[in-house]
KOLLO-392285 format. One record per residue (C-alpha): residue in one letter; x negated, y, z negated; residue number from 1. Coordinates in steps of 0.5 Angstrom, whole numbers, plus 500, padded with zeros to 3 digits. Layout:
! KOLLO-392285
REC kolvo east north  up dogu
REC     A    X     Y   Z  NUM
...
***
This chain:
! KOLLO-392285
REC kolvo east north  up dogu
REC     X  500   500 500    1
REC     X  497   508 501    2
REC     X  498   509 494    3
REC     X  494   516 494    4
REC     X  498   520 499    5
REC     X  502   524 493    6
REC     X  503   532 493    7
REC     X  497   536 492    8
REC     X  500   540 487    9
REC     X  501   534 482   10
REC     X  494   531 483   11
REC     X  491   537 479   12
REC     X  494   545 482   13
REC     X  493   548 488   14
REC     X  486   549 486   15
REC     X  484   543 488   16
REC     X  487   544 495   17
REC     X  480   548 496   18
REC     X  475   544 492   19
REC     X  478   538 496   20
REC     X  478   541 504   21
REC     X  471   543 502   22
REC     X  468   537 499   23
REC     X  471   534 505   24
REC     X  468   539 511   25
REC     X  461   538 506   26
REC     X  461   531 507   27
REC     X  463   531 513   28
REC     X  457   535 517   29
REC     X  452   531 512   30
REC     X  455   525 515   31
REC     X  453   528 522   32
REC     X  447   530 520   33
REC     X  445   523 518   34
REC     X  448   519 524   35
REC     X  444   524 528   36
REC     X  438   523 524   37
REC     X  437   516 525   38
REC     X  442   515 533   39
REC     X  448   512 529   40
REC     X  454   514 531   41
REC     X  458   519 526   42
REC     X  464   515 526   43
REC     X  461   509 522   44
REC     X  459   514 516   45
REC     X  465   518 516   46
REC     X  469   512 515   47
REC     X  465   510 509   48
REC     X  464   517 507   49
REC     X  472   517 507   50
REC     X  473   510 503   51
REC     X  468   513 498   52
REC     X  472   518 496   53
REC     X  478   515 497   54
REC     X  483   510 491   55
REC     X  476   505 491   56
REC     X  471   510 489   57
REC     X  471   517 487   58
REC     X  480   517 489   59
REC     X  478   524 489   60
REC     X  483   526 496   61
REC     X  491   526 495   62
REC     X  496   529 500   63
REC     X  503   530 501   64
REC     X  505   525 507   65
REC     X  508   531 511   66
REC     X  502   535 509   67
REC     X  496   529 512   68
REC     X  501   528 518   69
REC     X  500   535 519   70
REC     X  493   536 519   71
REC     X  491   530 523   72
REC     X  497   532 529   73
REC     X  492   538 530   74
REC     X  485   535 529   75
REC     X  488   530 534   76
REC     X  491   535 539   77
REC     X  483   539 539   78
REC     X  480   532 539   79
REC     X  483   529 545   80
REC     X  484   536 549   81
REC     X  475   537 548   82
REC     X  475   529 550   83
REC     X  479   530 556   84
REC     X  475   537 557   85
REC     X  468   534 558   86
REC     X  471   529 563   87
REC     X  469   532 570   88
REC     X  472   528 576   89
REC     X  465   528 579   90
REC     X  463   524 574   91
REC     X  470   519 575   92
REC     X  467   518 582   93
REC     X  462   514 579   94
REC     X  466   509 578   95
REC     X  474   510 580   96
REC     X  475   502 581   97
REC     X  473   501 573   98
REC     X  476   506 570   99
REC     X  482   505 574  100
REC     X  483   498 573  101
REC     X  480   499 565  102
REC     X  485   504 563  103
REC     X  491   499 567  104
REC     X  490   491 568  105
REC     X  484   492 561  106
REC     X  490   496 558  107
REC     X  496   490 559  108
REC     X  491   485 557  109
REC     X  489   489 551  110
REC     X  496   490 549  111
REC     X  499   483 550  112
REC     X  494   479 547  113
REC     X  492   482 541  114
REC     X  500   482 540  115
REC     X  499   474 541  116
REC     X  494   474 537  117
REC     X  497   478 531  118
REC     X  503   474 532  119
REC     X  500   467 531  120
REC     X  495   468 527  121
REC     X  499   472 521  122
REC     X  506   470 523  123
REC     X  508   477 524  124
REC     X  515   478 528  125
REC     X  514   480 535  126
REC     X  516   487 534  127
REC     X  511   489 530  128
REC     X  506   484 533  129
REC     X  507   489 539  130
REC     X  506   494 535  131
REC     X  500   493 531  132
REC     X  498   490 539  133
REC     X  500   497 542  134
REC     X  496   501 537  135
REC     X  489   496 538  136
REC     X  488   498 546  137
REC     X  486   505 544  138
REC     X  478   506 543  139
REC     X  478   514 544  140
REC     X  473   519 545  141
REC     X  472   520 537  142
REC     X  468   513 537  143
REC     X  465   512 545  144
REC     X  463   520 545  145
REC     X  458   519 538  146
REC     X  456   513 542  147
REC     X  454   515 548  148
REC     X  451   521 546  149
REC     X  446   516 542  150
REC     X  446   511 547  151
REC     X  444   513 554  152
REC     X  448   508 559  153
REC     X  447   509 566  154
REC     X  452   515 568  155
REC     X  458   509 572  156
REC     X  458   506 565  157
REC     X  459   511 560  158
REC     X  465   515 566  159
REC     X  468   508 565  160
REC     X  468   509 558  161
REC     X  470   515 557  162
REC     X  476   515 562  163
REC     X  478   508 558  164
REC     X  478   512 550  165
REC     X  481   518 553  166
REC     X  487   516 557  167
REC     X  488   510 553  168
REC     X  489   513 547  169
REC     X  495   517 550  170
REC     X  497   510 553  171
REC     X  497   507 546  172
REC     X  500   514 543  173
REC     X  506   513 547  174
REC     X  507   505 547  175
REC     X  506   505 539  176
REC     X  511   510 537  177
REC     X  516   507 544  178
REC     X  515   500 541  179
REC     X  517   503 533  180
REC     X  524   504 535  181
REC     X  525   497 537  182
REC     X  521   496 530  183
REC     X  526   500 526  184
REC     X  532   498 530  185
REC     X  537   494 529  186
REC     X  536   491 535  187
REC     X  529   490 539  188
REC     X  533   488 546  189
REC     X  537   495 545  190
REC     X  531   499 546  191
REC     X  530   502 553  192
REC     X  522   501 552  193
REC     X  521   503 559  194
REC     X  525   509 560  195
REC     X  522   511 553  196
REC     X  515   511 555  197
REC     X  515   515 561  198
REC     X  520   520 557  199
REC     X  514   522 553  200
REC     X  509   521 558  201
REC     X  512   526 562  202
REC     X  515   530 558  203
REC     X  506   531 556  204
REC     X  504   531 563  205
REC     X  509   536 564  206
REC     X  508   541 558  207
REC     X  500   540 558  208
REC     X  500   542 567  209
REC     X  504   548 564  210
REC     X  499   550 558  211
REC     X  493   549 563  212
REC     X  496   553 568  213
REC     X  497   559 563  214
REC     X  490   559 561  215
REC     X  487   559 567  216
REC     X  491   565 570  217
REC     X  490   569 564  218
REC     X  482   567 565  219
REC     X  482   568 572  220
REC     X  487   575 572  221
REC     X  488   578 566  222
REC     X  482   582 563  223
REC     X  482   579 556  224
REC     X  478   584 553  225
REC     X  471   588 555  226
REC     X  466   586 549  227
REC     X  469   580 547  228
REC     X  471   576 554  229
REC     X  468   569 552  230
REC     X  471   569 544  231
REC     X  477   571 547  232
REC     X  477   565 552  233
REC     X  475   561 546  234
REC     X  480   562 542  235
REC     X  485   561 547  236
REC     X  483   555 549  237
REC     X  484   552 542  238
REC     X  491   556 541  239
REC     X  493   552 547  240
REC     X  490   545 545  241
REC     X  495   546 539  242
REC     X  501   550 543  243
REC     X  501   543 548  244
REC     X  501   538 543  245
REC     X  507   541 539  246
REC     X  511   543 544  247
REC     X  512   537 547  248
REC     X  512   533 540  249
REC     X  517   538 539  250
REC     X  520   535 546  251
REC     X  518   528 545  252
REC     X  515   524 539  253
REC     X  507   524 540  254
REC     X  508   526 547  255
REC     X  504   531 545  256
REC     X  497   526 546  257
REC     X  499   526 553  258
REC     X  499   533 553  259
REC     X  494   536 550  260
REC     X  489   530 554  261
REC     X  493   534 560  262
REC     X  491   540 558  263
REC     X  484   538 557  264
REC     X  483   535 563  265
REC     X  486   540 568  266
REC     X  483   546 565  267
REC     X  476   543 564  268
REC     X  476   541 572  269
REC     X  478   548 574  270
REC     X  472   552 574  271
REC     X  474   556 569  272
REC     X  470   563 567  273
REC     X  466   562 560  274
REC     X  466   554 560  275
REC     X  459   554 557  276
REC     X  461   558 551  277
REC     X  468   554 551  278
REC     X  466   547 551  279
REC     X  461   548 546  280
REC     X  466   552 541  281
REC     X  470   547 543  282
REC     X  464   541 540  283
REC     X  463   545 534  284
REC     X  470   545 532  285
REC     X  471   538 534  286
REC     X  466   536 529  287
REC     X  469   540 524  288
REC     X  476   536 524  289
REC     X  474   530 527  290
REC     X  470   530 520  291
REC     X  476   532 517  292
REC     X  481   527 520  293
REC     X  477   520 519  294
REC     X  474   521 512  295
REC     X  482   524 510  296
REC     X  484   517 513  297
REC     X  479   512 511  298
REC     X  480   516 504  299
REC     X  487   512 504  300
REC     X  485   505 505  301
REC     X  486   501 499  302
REC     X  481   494 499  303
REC     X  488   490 497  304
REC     X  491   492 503  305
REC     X  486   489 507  306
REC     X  485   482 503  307
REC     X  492   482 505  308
REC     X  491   480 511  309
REC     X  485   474 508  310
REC     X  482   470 513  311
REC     X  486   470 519  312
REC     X  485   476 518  313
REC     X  479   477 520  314
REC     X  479   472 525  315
REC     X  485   477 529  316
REC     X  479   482 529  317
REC     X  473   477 531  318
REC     X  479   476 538  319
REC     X  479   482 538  320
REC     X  472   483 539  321
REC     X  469   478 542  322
REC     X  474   475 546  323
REC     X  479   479 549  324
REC     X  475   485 549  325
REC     X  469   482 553  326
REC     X  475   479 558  327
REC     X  478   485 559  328
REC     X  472   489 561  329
REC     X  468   483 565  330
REC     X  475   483 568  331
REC     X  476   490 570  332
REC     X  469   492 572  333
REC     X  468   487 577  334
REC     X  466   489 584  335
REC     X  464   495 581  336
REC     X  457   496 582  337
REC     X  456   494 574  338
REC     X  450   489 573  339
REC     X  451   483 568  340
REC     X  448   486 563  341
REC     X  453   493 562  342
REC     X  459   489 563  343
REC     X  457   485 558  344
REC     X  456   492 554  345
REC     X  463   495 556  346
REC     X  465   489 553  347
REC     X  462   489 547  348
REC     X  461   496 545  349
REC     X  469   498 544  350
REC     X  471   500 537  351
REC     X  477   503 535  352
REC     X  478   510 534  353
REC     X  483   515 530  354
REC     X  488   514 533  355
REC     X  490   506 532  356
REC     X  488   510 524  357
REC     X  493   517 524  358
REC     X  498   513 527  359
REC     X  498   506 524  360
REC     X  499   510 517  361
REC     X  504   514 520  362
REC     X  508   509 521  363
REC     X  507   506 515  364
REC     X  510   511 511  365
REC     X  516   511 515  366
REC     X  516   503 514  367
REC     X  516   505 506  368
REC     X  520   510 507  369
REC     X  526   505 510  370
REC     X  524   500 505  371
REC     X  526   505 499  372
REC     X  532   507 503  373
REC     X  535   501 505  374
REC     X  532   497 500  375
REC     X  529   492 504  376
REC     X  522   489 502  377
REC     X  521   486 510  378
REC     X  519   493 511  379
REC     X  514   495 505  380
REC     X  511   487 507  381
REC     X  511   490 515  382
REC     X  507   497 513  383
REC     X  503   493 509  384
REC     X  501   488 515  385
REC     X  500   494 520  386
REC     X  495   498 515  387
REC     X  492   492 514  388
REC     X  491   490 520  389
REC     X  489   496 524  390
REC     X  484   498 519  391
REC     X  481   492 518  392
REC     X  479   492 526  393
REC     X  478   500 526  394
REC     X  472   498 520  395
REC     X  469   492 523  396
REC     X  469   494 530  397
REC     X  466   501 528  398
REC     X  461   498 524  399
REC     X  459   492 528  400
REC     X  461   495 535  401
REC     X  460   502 533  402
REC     X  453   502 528  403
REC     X  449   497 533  404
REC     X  451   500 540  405
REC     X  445   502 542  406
REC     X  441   494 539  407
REC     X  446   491 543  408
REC     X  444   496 550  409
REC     X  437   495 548  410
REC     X  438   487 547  411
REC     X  442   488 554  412
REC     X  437   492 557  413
REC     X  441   497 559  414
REC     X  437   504 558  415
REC     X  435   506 563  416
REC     X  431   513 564  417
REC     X  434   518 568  418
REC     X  431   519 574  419
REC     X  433   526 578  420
REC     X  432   526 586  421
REC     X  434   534 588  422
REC     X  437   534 595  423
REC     X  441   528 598  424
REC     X  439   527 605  425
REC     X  436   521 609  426
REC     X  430   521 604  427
REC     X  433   523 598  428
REC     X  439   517 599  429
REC     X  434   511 601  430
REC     X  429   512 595  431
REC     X  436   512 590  432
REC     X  438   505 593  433
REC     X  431   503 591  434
REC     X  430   506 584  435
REC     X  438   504 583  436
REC     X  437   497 585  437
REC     X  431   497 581  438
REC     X  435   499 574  439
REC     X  435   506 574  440
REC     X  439   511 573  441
REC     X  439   515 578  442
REC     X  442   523 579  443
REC     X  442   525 586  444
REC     X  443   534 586  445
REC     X  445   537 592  446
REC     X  449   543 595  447
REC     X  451   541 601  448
REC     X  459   539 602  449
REC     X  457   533 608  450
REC     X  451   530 603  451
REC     X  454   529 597  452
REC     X  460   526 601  453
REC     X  456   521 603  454
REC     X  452   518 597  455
REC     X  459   519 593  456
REC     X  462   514 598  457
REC     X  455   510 596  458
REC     X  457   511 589  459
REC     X  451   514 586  460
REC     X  452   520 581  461
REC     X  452   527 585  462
REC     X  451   533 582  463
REC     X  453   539 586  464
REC     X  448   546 586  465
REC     X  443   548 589  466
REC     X  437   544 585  467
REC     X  432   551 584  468
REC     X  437   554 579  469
REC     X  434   551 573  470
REC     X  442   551 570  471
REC     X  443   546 576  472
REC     X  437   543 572  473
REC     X  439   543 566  474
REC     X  447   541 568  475
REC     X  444   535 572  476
REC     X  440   532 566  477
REC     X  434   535 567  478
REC     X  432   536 560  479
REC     X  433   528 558  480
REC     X  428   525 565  481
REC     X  424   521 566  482
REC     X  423   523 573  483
REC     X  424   529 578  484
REC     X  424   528 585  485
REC     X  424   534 590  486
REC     X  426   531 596  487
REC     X  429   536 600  488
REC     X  427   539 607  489
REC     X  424   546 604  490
REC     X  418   546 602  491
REC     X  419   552 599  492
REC     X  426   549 595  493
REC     X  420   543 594  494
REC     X  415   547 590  495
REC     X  420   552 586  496
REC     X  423   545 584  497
REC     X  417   541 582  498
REC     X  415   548 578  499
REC     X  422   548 574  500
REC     X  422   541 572  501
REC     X  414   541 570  502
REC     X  414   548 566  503
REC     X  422   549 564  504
REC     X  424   542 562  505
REC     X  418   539 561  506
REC     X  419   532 565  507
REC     X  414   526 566  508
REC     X  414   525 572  509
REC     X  415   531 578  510
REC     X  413   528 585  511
REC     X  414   534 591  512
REC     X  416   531 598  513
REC     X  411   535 604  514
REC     X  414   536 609  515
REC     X  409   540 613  516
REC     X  402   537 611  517
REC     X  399   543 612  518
REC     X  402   544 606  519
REC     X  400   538 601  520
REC     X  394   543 598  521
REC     X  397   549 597  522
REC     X  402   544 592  523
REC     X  396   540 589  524
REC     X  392   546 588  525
REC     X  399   548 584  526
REC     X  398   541 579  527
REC     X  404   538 583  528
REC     X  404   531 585  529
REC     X  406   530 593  530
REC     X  407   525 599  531
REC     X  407   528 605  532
REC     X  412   526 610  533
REC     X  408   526 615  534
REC     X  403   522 613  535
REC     X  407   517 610  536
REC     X  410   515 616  537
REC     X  403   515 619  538
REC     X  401   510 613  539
REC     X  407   505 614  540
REC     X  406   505 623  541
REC     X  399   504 621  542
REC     X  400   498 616  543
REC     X  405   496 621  544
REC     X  400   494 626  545
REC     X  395   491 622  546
REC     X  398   489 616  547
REC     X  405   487 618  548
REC     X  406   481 613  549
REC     X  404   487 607  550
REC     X  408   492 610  551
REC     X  415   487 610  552
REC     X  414   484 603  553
REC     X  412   492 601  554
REC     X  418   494 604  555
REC     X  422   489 600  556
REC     X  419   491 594  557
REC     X  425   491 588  558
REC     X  429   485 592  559
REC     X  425   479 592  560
REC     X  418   482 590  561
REC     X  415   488 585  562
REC     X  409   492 583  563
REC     X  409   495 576  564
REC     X  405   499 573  565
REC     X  403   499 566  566
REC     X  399   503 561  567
REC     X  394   499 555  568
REC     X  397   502 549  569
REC     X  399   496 545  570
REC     X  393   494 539  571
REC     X  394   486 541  572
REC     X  392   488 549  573
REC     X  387   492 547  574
REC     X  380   488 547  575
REC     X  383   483 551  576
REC     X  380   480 558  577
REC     X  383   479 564  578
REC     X  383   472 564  579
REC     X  386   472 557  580
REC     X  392   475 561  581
REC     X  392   470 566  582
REC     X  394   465 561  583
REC     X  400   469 558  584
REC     X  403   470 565  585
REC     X  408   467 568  586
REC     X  407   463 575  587
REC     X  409   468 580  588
REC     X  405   474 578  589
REC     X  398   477 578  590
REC     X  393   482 575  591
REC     X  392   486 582  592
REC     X  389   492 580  593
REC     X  385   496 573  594
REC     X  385   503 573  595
REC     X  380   506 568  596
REC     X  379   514 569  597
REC     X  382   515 575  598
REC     X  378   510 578  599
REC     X  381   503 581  600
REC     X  378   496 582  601
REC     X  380   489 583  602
REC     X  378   486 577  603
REC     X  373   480 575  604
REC     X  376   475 569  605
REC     X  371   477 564  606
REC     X  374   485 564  607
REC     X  375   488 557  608
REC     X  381   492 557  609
REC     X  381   499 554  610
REC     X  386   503 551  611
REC     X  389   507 556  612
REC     X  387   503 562  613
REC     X  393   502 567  614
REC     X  395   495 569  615
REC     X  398   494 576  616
REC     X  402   486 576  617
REC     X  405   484 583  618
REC     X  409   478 584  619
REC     X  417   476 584  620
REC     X  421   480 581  621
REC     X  423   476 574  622
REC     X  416   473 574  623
REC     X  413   481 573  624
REC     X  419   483 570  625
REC     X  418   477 565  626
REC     X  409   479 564  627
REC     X  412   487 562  628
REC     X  417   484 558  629
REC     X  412   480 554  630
REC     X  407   486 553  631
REC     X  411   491 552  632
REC     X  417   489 549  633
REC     X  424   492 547  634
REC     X  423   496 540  635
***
């Protein structure tokens, strides 16, 4: 039962609404600062954060019903709406057919698959089967965004990710409280599910669409003030997130999630003045109330409620976990460019979020509610399953899912490094294909209409700017690279890039194409790293004539056959030889080359390798793949 949601007033006066609110918001950002801290997601110290101060700890948190209703209704509407804002359509592009099928048939097997579960396994009758079903498709931006901030998937993975938490959080939203009239009605057969689910759908995607389009006219057409335009801006964006989700939850019950994810997707998309200042206004408050709403929420749970449910329990959220959610998404996120390995990311890495948690406990009030008033005890034992339920996956899926999301991406290899190529044409596009399919996660710049059409179509992640703003830079991820490739026809645009990359962002790795060879000195004599175009065409005809099974199997490089490159940094390789090398590798791959201060020969057996010293591995793909592996291990 939710034992600690009594009137404030009886808990201690109306002073201890301040000293409450401001331990809250205190705790809260400590627990942000600590999940930054050590790359955790935030959701997992905030729910621990809220069980501490909660009836099984400090019991220091007591709201009125009506007053936690409020509050989470706004935090939600806020939370939803910055979610959906950051959801750019160029980064949906990257994979349309995932998200689409995530947000569909993932959703449906999600649904009825925990409500089968649920109702086999804690004989619960079918109503509140599909209800506690309902509830558990949502994952939500409150849980995936901490995640991919700390675990940096290749742009397709988190897009899909991102979509899936947004809009079914608005799915899970309106089925659940369409499917709580058939738990409180009197008869589940006599309640129109279909007409009450697009009801509220529409009502959400009807006031939202209006609420976007009234602040993008006042953006656009009304001067808002002269000295203060962007705090203006900022602060209209928050009053219509809220204006949005209390209209249409005035029309409709809970269609305001819909509205305030409408809202936030249309004006986000819709190149609106002070859209910088906006999103990080909005991050900021968002931070605020998403620590405010989970630590008032985790703060409700009570142990009891949850052993409850017992073991069969548990065994609900394992399905949920480890079964139906890897189905889901291996199901979804086939043929959709997506490796073995992030399928099986998106399918482990799924935790819930908070709106299975604001709902459930609303819903469980009402529950208890009906129970007083009718005197009936099946709905006081119904709000018990729900909250028992729901906040036993909501806890385990964050922990397990949520706390070790990026072991699990670091144990599936599926961190790539960011690589940016500025410019997108012939040359741009076929170095993406070789760097793609060799696992990196490449982001392709250009401002050019046809030459982003084309690699969209191909399915690489495009940003569209011209690559010597550095804001276009900063846009595109220059400051988290590892490379950036200007490979544009100007080379000009080339050396401005290259400079960019190296003095602003600091990058790794800045290599310029030459287009004119005259040119090559007057880029390298500037500390850039170049390949000639020219030059480069001449290597590979001239390899071709005398050399042609080298240059097919060069050609090849990243299918059947690899060459990496190492650098001796390990203690355990250092003082090692040759030969004490050859016998860790695997049959397939060879030492081709050392390196040692600039300078690069075939080595004999008896080399003593140097700290420092760079090793070149040739041979089949999971031959050198598996030699890297062994000397330079996952962390």
């Amino acid at each position: 039962m939710i034992g600690t949601l009594v009137p404030l007033q009886e808990a201690g006066g109306q002073s201890n609404v301040v000293i409450v609110v401001a331990a809250i918001i205190a705790v809260g950002i400590g627990a942000q600062v600590i999940a930054d801290r050590f790359q955790v997601p935030s959701v997992l110290f905030l729910i621990l954060a809220g069980v501490a101060m909660g009836p099984e700890g400090f019991d220091v948190i007591h709201f009125a019903p009506d007053t936690l209703s409020a509050i989470v209704g706004i935090s939600v509407a806020i939370i939803v709406f910055e979610g959906a804002f950051h959801l750019k359509l160029d980064k949906v592009r990257t994979a349309p057919n995932a998200a689409l099928k995530l947000v569909t048939i993932g959703a449906a097997i999600a649904f009825l698959a925990t409500s089968a579960a649920v109702h086999f396994l804690l004989d619960a009758a079918w109503d509140i089967s599909l209800l506690i079903g309902a509830l558990l498709v949502a994952t939500g931006p409150t849980v995936i965004t901490p995640i991919l901030e700390v675990v940096p998937v290749r742009d397709r993975v988190a897009a899909a990710m991102e979509v899936e938490g947004i809009v079914n959080d608005v799915t899970a939203a309106i089925l659940a409280i369409v499917v709580f009239k058939g738990v409180t009605a009197e008869r589940l057969e006599n309640v129109q599910f279909l007409s009450l689910f697009f009801e509220r759908l529409g009502a959400g995607l009807i006031v939202g669409g209006v609420v976007a389009l009234v602040l993008w006219y006042l953006f656009e057409h009304v001067d808002l003030s002269r000295g203060s335009a962007p705090q203006s801006a900022r602060l209209l964006t928050l009053a219509g997130a809220i204006v949005a989700y209390a209209a249409a939850n005035t029309i409709a019950k809970e269609a305001g999630v819909a509205a305030a994810a409408t809202a936030g997707i249309l004006l986000g998309n819709a190149d609106v003045p002070y859209e910088e200042q906006i999103e990080e206004f909005k991050g900021d408050m968002t931070l605020i109330v998403l620590s405010f709403v989970f630590i008032a929420l985790a703060a409700q749970i009570e142990f009891s409620t949850l052993a409850e449910v017992g073991w069969r329990g548990l065994v609900v959220v394992v399905l949920v976990g480890l079964v139906i959610r890897p189905a889901l998404a291996w199901i979804s996120t086939a043929g959709d460019r997506f490796t073995r390995n992030e399928r099986l990311f998106v399918g482990l890495v799924g935790p819930r979020g908070i709106i299975p948690a604001s709902v459930a406990t609303l819903f469980a009030l009402e529950l208890q509610t009906l129970a007083a008033d009718t005197n009936n005890p099946v709905y006081a034992a119904e709000a018990d399953l729900l909250l028992g339920t729901v906040f036993l996956t909501i806890l385990l899926t964050v922990v397990f899912q949520g706390g070790l999301a990026r072991r699990i991406a670091e144990a599936l290899d599926v961190l790539p490094m960011r690589v940016l190529i500025v410019g997108g044409g012939r040359v741009g596009l076929a170095l993406a294909e070789r760097l793609e399919d060799r696992g990196e996660n490449v982001v392709i710049v250009d401002d050019r209409k046809e030459s982003i059409e084309n690699a969209r179509e191909l399915g690489y992640t495009v940003h569209q700017g011209d690559g010597t703003n550095s804001e276009v830079l900063a846009d595109a991820g220059a400051d988290h690279a590892k490379s950036v490739i200007a490979a544009t026809g100007n080379d000009d645009a080339n050396l401005l890039i290259a400079q960019l990359a190296e003095s602003k962002f600091g990058v790794d790795r800045v290599i310029a194409r030459v287009n004119e060879p005259t040119n090559v000195d007057a880029f390298e004599d500037l500390g850039v790293e170049t390949v000639s175009s020219s030059l480069a065409t001449a290597w590979a005809i001239d390899n071709r004539i005398e050399r042609p099974a080298l240059s097919n199997w060069m050609t090849e490089l990243g299918r059947s056959g690899d060459v990496q490159e190492i650098e001796v940094t390990a203690e355990d390789l250092t003082g090692q030889t040759i030969d004490d090398l050859d016998d860790e590798i695997p049959n397939g791959a060879i030492i081709a080359l050392v390196s040692r201060n600039g300078d690069s020969h075939i080595p004999d057996p008896e080399f003593t390798l140097e700290y420092g010293d760079h090793l070149t591995v040739i041979g089949r793909n999971e031959a050198v793949e598996t030699a890297l592996e062994r000397w330079h291990p996952h962390d």
